[in-house]
PDB file as gemmi writes it, atoms N, CA and C in Angstrom:
CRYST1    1.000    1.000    1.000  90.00  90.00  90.00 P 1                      
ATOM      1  N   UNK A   1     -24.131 -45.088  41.728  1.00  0.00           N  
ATOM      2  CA  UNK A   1     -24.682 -44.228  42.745  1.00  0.00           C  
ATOM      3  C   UNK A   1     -26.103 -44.690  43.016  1.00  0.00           C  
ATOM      4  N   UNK A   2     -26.625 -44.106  44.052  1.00  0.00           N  
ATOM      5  CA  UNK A   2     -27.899 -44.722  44.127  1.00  0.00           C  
ATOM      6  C   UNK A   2     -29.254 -43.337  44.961  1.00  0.00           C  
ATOM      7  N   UNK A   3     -29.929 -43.266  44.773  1.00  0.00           N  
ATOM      8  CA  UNK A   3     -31.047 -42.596  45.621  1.00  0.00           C  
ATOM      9  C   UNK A   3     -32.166 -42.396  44.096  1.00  0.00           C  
ATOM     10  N   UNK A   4     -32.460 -41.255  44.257  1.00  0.00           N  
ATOM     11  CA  UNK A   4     -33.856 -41.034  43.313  1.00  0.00           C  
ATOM     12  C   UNK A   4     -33.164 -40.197  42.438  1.00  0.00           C  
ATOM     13  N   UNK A   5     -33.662 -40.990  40.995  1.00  0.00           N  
ATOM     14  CA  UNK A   5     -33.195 -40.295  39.535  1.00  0.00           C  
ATOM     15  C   UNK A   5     -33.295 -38.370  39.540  1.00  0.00           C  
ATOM     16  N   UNK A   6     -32.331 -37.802  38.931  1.00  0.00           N  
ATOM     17  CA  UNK A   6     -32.486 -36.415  38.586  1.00  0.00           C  
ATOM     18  C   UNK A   6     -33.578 -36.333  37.339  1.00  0.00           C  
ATOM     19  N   UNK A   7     -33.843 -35.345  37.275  1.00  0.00           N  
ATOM     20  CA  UNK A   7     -35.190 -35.180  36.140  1.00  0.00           C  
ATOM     21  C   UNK A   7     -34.979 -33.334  35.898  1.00  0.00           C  
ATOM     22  N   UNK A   8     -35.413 -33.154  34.859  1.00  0.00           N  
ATOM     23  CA  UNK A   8     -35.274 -31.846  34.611  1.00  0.00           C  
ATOM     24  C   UNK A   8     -35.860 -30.519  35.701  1.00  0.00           C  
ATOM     25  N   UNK A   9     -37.245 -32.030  36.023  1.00  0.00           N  
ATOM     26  CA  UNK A   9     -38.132 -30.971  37.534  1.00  0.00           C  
ATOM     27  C   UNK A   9     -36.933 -31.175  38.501  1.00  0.00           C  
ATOM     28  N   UNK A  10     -35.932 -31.067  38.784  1.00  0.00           N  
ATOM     29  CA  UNK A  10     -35.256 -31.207  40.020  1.00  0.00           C  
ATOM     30  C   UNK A  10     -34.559 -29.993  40.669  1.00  0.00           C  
ATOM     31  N   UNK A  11     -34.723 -30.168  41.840  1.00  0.00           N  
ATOM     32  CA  UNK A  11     -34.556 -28.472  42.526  1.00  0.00           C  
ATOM     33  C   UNK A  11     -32.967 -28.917  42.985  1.00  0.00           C  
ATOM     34  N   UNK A  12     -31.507 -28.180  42.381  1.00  0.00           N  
ATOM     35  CA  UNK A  12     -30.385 -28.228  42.388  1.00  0.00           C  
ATOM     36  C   UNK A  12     -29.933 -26.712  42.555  1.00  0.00           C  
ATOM     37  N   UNK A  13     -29.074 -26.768  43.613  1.00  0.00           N  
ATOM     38  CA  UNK A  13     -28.384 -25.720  43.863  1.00  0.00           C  
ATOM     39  C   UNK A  13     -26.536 -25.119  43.870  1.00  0.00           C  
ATOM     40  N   UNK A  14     -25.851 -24.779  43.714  1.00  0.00           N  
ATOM     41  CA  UNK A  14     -24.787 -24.306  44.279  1.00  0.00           C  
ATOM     42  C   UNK A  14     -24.343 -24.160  46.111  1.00  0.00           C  
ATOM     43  N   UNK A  15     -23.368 -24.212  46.301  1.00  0.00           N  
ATOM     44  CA  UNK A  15     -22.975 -23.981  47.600  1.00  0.00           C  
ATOM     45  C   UNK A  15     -23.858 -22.198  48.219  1.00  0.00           C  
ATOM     46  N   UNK A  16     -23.702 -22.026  47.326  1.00  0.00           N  
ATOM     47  CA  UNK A  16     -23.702 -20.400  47.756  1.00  0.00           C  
ATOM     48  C   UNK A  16     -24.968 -20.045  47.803  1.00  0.00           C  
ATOM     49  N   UNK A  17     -26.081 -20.610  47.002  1.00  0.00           N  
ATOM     50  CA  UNK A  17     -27.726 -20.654  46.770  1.00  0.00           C  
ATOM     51  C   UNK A  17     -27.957 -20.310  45.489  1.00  0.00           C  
ATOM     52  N   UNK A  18     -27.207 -20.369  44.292  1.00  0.00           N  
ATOM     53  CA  UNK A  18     -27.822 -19.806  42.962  1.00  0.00           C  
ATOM     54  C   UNK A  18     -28.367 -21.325  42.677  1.00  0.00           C  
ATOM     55  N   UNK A  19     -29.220 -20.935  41.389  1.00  0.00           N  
ATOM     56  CA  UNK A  19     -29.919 -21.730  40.794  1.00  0.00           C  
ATOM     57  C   UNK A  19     -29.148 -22.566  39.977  1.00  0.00           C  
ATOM     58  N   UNK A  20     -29.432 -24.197  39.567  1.00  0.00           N  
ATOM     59  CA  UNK A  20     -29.125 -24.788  38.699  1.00  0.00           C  
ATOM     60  C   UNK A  20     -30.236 -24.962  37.519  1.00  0.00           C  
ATOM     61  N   UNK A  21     -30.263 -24.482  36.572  1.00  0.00           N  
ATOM     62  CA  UNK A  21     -30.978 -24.644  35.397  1.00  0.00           C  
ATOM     63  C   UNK A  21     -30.717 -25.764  34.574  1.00  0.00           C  
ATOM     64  N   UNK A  22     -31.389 -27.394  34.430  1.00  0.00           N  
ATOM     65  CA  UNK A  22     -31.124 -28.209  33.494  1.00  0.00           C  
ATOM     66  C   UNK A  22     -31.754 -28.068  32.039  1.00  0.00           C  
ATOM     67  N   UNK A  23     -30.568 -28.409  31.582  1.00  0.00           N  
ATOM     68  CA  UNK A  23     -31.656 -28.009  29.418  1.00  0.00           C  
ATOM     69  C   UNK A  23     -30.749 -29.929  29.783  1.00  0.00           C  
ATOM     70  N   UNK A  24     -32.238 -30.593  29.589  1.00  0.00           N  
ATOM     71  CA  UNK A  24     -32.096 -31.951  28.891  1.00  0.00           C  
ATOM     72  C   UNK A  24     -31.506 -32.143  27.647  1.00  0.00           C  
ATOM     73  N   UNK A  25     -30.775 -33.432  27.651  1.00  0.00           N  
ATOM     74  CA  UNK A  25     -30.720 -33.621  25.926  1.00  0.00           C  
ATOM     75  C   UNK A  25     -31.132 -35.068  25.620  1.00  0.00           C  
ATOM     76  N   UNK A  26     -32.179 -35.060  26.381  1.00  0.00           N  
ATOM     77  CA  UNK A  26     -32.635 -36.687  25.772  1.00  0.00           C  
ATOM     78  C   UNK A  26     -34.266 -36.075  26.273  1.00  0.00           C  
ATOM     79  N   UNK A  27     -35.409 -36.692  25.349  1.00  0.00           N  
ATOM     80  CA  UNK A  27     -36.654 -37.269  25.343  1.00  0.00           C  
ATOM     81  C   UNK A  27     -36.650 -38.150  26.454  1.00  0.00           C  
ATOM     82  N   UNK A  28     -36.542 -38.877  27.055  1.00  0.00           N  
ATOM     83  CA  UNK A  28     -36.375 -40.034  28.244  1.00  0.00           C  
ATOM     84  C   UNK A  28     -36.904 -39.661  29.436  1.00  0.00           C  
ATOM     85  N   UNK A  29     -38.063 -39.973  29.435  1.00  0.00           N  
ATOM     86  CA  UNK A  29     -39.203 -39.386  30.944  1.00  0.00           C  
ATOM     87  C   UNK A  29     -39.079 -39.913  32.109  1.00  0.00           C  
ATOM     88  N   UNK A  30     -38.714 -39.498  33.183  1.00  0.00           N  
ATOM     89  CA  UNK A  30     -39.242 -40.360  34.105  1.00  0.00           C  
ATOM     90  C   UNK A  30     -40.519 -39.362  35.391  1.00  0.00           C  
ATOM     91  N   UNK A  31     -41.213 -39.897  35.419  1.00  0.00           N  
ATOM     92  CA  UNK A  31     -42.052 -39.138  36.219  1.00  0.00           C  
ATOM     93  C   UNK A  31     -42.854 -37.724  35.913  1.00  0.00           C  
ATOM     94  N   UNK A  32     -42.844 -37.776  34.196  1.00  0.00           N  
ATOM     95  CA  UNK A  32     -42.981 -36.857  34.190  1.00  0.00           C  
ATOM     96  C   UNK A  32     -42.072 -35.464  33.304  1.00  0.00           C  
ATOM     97  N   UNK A  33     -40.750 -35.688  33.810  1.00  0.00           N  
ATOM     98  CA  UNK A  33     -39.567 -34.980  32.800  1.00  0.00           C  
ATOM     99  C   UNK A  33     -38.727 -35.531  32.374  1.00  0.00           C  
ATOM    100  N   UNK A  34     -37.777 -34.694  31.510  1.00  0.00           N  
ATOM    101  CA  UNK A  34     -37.132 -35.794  30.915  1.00  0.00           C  
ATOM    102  C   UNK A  34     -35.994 -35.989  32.263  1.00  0.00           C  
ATOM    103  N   UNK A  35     -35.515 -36.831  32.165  1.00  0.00           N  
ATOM    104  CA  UNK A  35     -34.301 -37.777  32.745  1.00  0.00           C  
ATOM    105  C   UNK A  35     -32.822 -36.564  32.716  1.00  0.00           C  
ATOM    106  N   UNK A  36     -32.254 -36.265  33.365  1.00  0.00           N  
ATOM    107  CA  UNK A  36     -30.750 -35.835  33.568  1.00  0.00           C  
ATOM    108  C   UNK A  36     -29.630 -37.104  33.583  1.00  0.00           C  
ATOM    109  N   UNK A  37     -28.785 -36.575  32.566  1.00  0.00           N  
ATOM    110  CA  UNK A  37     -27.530 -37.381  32.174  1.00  0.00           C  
ATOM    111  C   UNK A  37     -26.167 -36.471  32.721  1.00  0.00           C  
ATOM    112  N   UNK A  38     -25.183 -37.422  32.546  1.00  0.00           N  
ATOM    113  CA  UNK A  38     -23.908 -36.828  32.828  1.00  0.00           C  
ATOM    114  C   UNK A  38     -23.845 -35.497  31.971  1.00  0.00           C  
ATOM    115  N   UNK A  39     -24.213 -35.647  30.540  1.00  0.00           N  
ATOM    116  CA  UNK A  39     -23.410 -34.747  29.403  1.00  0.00           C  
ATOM    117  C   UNK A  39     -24.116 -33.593  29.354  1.00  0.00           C  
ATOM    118  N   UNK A  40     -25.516 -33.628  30.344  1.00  0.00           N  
ATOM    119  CA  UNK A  40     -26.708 -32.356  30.107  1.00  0.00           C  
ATOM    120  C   UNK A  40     -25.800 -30.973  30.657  1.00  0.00           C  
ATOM    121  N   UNK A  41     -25.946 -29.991  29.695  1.00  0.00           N  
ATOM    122  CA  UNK A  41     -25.631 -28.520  30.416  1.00  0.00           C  
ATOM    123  C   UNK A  41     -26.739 -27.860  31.702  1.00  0.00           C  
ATOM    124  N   UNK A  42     -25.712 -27.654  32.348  1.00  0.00           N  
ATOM    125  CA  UNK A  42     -26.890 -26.943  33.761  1.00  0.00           C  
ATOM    126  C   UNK A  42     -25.983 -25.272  33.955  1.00  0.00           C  
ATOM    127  N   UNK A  43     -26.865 -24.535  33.776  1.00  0.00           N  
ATOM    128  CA  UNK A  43     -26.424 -23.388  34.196  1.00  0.00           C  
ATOM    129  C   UNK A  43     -26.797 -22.758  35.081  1.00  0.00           C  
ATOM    130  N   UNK A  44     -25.944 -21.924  36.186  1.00  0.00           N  
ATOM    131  CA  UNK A  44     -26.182 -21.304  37.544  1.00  0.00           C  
ATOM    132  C   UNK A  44     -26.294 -20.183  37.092  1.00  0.00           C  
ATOM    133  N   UNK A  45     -27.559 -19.823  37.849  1.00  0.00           N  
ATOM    134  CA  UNK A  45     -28.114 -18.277  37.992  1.00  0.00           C  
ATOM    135  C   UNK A  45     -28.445 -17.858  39.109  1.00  0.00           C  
ATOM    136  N   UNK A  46     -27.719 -16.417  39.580  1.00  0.00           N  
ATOM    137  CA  UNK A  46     -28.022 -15.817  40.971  1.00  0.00           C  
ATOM    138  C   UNK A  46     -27.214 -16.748  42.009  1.00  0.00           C  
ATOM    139  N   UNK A  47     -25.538 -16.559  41.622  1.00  0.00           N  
ATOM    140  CA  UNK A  47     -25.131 -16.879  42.321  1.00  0.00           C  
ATOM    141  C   UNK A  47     -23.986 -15.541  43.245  1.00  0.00           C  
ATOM    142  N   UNK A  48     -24.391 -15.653  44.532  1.00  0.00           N  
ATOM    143  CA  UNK A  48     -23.507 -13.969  45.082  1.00  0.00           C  
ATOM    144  C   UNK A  48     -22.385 -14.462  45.632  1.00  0.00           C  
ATOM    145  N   UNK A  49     -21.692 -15.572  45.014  1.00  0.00           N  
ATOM    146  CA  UNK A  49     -20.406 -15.552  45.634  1.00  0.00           C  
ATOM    147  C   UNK A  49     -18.843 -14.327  45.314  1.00  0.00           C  
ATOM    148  N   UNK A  50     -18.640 -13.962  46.050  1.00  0.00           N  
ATOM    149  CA  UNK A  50     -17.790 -12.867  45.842  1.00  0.00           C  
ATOM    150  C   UNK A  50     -16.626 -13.426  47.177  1.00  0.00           C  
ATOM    151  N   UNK A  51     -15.683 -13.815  47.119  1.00  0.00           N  
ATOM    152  CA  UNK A  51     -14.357 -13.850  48.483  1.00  0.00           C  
ATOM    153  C   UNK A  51     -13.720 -12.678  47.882  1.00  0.00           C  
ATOM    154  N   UNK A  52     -13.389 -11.879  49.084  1.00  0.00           N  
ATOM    155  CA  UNK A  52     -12.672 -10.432  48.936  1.00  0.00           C  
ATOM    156  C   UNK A  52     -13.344  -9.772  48.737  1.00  0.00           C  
ATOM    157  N   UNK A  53     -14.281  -9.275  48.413  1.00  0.00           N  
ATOM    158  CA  UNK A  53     -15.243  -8.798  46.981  1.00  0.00           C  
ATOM    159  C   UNK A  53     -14.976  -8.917  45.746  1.00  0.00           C  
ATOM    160  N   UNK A  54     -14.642  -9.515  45.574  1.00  0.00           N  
ATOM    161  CA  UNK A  54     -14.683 -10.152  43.822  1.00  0.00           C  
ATOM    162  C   UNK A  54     -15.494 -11.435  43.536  1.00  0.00           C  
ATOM    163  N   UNK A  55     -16.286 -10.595  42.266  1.00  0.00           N  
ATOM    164  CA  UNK A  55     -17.380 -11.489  42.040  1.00  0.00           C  
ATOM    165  C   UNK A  55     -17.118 -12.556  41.320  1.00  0.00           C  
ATOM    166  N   UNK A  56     -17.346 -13.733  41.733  1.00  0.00           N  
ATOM    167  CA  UNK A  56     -16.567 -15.363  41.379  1.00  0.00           C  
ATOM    168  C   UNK A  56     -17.672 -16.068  41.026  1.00  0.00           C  
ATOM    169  N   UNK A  57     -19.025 -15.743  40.563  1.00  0.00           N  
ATOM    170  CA  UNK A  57     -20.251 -16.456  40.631  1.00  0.00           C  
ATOM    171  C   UNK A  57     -19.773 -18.081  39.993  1.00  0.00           C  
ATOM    172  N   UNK A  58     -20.670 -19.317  40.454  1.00  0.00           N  
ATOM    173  CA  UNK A  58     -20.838 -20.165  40.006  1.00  0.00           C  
ATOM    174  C   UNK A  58     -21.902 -20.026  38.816  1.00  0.00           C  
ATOM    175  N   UNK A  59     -20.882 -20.732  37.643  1.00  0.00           N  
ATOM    176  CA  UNK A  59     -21.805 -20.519  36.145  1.00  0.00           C  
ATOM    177  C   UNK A  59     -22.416 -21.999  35.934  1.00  0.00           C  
ATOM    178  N   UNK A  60     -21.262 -22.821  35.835  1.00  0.00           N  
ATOM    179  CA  UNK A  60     -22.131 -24.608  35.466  1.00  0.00           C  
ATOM    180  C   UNK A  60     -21.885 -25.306  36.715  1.00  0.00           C  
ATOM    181  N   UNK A  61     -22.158 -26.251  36.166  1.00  0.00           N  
ATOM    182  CA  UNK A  61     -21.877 -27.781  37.030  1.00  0.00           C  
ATOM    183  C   UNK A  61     -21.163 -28.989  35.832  1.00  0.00           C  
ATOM    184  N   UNK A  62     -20.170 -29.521  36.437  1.00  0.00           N  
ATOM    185  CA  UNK A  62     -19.404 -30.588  35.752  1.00  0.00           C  
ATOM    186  C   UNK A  62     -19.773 -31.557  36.550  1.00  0.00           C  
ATOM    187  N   UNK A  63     -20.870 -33.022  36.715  1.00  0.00           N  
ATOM    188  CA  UNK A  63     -20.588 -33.935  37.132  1.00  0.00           C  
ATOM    189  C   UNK A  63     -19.055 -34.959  36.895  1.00  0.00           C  
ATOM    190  N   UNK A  64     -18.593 -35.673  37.944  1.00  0.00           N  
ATOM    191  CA  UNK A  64     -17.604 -36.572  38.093  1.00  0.00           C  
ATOM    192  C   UNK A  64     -18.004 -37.594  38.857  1.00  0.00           C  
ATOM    193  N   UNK A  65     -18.916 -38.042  39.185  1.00  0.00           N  
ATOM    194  CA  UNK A  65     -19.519 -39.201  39.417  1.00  0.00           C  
ATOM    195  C   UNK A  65     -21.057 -39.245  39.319  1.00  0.00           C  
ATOM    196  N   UNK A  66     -21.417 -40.221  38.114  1.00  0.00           N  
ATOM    197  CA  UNK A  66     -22.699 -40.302  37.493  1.00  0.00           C  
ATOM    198  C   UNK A  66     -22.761 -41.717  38.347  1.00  0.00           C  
ATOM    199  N   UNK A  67     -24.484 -42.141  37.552  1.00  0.00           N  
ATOM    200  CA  UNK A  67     -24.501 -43.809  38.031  1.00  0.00           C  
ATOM    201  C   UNK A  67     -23.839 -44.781  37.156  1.00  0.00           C  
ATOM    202  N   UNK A  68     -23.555 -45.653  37.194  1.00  0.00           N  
ATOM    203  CA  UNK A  68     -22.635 -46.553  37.047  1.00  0.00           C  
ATOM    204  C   UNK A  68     -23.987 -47.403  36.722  1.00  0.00           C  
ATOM    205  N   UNK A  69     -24.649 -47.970  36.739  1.00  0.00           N  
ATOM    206  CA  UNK A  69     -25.692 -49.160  36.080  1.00  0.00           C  
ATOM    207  C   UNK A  69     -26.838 -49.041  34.888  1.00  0.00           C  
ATOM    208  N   UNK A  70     -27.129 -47.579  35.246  1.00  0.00           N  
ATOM    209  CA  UNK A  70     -28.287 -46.555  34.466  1.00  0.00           C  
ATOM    210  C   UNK A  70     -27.428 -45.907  33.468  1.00  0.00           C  
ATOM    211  N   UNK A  71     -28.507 -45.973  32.254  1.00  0.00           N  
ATOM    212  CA  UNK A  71     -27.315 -44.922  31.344  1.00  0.00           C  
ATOM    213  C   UNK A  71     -28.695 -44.924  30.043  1.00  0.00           C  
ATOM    214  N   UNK A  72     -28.565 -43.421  29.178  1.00  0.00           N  
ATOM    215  CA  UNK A  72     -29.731 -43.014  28.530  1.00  0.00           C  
ATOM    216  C   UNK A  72     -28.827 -42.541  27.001  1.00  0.00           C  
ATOM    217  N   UNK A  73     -29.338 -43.563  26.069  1.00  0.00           N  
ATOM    218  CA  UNK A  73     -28.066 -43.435  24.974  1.00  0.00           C  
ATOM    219  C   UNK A  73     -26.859 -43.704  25.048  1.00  0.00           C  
ATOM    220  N   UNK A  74     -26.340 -44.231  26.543  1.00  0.00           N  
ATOM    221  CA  UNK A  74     -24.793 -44.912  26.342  1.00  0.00           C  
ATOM    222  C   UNK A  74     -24.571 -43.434  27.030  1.00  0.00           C  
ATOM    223  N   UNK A  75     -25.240 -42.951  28.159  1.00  0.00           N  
ATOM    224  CA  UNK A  75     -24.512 -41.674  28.709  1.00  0.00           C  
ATOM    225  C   UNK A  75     -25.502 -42.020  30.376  1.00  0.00           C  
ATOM    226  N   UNK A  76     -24.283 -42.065  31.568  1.00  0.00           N  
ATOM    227  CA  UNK A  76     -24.904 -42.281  32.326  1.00  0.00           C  
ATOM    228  C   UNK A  76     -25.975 -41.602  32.975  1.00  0.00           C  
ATOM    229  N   UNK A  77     -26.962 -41.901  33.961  1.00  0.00           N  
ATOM    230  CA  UNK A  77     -27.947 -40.848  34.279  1.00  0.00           C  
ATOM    231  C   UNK A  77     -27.446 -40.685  36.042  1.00  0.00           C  
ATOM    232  N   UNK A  78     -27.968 -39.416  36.525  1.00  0.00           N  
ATOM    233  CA  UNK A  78     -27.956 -38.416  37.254  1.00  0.00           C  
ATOM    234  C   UNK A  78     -28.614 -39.033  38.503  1.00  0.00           C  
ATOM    235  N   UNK A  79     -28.175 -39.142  39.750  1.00  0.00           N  
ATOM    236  CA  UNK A  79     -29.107 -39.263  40.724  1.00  0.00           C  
ATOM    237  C   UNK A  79     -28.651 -38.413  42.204  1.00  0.00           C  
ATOM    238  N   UNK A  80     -29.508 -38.917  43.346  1.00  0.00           N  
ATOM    239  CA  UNK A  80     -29.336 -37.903  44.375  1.00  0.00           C  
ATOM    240  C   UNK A  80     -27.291 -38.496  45.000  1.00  0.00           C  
ATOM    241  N   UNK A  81     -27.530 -39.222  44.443  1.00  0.00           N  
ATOM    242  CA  UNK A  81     -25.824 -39.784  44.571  1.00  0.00           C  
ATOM    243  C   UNK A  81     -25.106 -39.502  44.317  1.00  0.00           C  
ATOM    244  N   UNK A  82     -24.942 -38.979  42.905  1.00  0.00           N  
ATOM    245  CA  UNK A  82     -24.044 -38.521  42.307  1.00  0.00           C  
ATOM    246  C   UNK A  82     -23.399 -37.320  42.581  1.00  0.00           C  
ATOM    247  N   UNK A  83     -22.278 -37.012  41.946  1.00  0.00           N  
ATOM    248  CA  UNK A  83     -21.251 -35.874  42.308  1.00  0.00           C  
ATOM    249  C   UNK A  83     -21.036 -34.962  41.381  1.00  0.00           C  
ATOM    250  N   UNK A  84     -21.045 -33.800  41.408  1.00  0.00           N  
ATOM    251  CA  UNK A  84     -21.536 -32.869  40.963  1.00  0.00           C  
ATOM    252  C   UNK A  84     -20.733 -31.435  41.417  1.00  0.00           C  
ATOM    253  N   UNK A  85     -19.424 -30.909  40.954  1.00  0.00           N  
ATOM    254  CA  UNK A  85     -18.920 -29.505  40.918  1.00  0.00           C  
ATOM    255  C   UNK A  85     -19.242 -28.429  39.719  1.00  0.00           C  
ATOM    256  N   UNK A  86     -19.715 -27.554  41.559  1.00  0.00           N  
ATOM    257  CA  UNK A  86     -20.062 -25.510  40.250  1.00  0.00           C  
ATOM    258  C   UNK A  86     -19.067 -25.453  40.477  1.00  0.00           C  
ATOM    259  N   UNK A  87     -18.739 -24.433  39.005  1.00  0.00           N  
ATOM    260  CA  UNK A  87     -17.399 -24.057  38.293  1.00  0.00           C  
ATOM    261  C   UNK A  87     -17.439 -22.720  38.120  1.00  0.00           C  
ATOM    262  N   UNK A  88     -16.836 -22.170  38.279  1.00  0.00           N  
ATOM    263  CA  UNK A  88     -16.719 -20.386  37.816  1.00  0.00           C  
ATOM    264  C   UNK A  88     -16.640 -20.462  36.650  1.00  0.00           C  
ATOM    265  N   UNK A  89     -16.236 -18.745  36.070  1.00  0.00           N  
ATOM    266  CA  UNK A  89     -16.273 -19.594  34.787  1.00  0.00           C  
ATOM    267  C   UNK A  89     -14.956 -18.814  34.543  1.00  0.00           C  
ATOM    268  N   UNK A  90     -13.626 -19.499  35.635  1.00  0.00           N  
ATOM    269  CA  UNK A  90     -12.423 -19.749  34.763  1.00  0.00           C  
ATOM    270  C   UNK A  90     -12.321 -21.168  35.203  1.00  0.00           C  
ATOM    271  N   UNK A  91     -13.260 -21.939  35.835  1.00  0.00           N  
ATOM    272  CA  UNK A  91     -13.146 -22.745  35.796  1.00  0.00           C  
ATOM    273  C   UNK A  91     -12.882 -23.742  36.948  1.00  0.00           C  
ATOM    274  N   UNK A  92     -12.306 -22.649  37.743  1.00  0.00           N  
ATOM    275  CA  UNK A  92     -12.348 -23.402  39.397  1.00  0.00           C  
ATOM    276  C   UNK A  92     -13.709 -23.618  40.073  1.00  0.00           C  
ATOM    277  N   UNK A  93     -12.944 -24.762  40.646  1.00  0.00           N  
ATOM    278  CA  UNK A  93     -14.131 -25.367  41.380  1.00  0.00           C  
ATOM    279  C   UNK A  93     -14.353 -24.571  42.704  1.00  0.00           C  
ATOM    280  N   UNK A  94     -16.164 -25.036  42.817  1.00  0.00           N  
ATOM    281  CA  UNK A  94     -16.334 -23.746  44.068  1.00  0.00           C  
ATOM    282  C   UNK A  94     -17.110 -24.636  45.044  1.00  0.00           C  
ATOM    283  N   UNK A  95     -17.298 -25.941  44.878  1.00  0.00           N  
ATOM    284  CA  UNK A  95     -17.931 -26.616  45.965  1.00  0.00           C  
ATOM    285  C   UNK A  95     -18.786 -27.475  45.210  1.00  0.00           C  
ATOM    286  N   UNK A  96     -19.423 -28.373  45.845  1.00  0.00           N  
ATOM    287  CA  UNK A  96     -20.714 -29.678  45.499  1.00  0.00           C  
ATOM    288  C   UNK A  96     -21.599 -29.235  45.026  1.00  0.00           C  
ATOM    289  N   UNK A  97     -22.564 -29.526  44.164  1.00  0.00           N  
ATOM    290  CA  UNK A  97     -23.618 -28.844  43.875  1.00  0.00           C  
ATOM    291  C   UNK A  97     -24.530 -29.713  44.898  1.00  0.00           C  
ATOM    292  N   UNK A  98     -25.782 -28.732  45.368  1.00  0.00           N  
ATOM    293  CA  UNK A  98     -26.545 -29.629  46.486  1.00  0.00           C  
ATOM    294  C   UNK A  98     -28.006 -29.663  45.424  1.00  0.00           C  
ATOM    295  N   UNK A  99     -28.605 -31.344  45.831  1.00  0.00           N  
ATOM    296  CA  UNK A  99     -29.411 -31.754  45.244  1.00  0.00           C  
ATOM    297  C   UNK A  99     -30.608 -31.621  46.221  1.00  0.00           C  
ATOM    298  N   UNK A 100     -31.343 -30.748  46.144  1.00  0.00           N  
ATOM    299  CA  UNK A 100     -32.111 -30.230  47.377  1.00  0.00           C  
ATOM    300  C   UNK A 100     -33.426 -31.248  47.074  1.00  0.00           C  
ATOM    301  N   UNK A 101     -34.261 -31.121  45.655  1.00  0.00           N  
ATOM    302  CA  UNK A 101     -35.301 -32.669  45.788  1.00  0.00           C  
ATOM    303  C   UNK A 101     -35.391 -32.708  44.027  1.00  0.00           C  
ATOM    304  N   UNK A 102     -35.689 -34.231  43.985  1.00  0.00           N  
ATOM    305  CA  UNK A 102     -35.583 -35.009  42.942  1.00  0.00           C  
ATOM    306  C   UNK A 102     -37.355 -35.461  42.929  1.00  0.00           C  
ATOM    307  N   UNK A 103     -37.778 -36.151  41.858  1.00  0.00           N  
ATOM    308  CA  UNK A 103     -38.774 -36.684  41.475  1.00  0.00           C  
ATOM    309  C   UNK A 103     -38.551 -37.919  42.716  1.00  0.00           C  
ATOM    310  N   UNK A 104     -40.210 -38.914  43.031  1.00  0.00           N  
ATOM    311  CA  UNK A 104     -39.867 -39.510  44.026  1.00  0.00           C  
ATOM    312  C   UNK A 104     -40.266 -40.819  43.343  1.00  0.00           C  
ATOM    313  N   UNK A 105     -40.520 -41.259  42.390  1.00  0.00           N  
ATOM    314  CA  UNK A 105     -41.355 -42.016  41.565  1.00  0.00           C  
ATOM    315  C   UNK A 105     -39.875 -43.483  41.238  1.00  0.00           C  
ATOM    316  N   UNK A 106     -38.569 -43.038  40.732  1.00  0.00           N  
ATOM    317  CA  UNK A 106     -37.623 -44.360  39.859  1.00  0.00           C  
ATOM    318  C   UNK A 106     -36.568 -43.749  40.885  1.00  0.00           C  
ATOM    319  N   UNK A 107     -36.070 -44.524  41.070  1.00  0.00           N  
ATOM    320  CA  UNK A 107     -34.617 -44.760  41.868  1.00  0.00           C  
ATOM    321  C   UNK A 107     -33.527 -45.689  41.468  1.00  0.00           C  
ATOM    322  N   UNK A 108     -32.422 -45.362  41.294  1.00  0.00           N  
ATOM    323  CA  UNK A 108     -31.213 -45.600  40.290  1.00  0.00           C  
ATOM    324  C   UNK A 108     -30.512 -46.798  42.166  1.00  0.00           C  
ATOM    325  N   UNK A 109     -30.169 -47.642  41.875  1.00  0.00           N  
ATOM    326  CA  UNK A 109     -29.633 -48.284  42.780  1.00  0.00           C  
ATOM    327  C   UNK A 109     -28.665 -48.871  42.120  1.00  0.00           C  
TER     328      UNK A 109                                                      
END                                                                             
């Protein structure tokens, strides 16, 4: 994948507008924070998705396409490229997660 590396400072959203919260699991800085990998947990908060009225909030994000050249411990890293589904939490998928801005400093090509 290619555009500008994810970093823990990175403003990530859900379809719907809740928050993506990254907890890093690597030391590995770039710009400043640490670096986002495939395996990092991100949790959604304040998400109002409800179809019907039933409340379906988006809880994580499962990436399925990381970068392919970059990788932090043998685990690939995160960029504005990559692909990225919020999950309820039985588990269905609820749409792309949108990568609204990234650090502007390393870029994964």
């Amino acid at each position: 994948m290619s555009g500008f590396m994810i970093d823990s400072g990175a403003t990530l959203m859900c379809p719907h507008g809740g928050s993506v919260n990254i907890v890093a699991s690597n030391a590995n800085v770039t710009a400043g924070a640490p670096v986002a990998v495939q395996t990092d947990t991100m949790i959604i908060s304040g998400c109002p998705f409800a179809p019907g009225g039933v409340a379906s909030p988006c809880i994580q994000v499962q990436w399925v396409v990381a970068d392919t050249r970059i990788s932090v411990g043998g685990v690939p890293t995160l960029s504005q490229g990559s692909t990225g589904l919020c999950l309820a939490a039985t588990g269905a998928p609820q749409g792309a997660v949108i990568v609204a801005s990234t650090q502007t400093r390393t870029q994964s090509v």
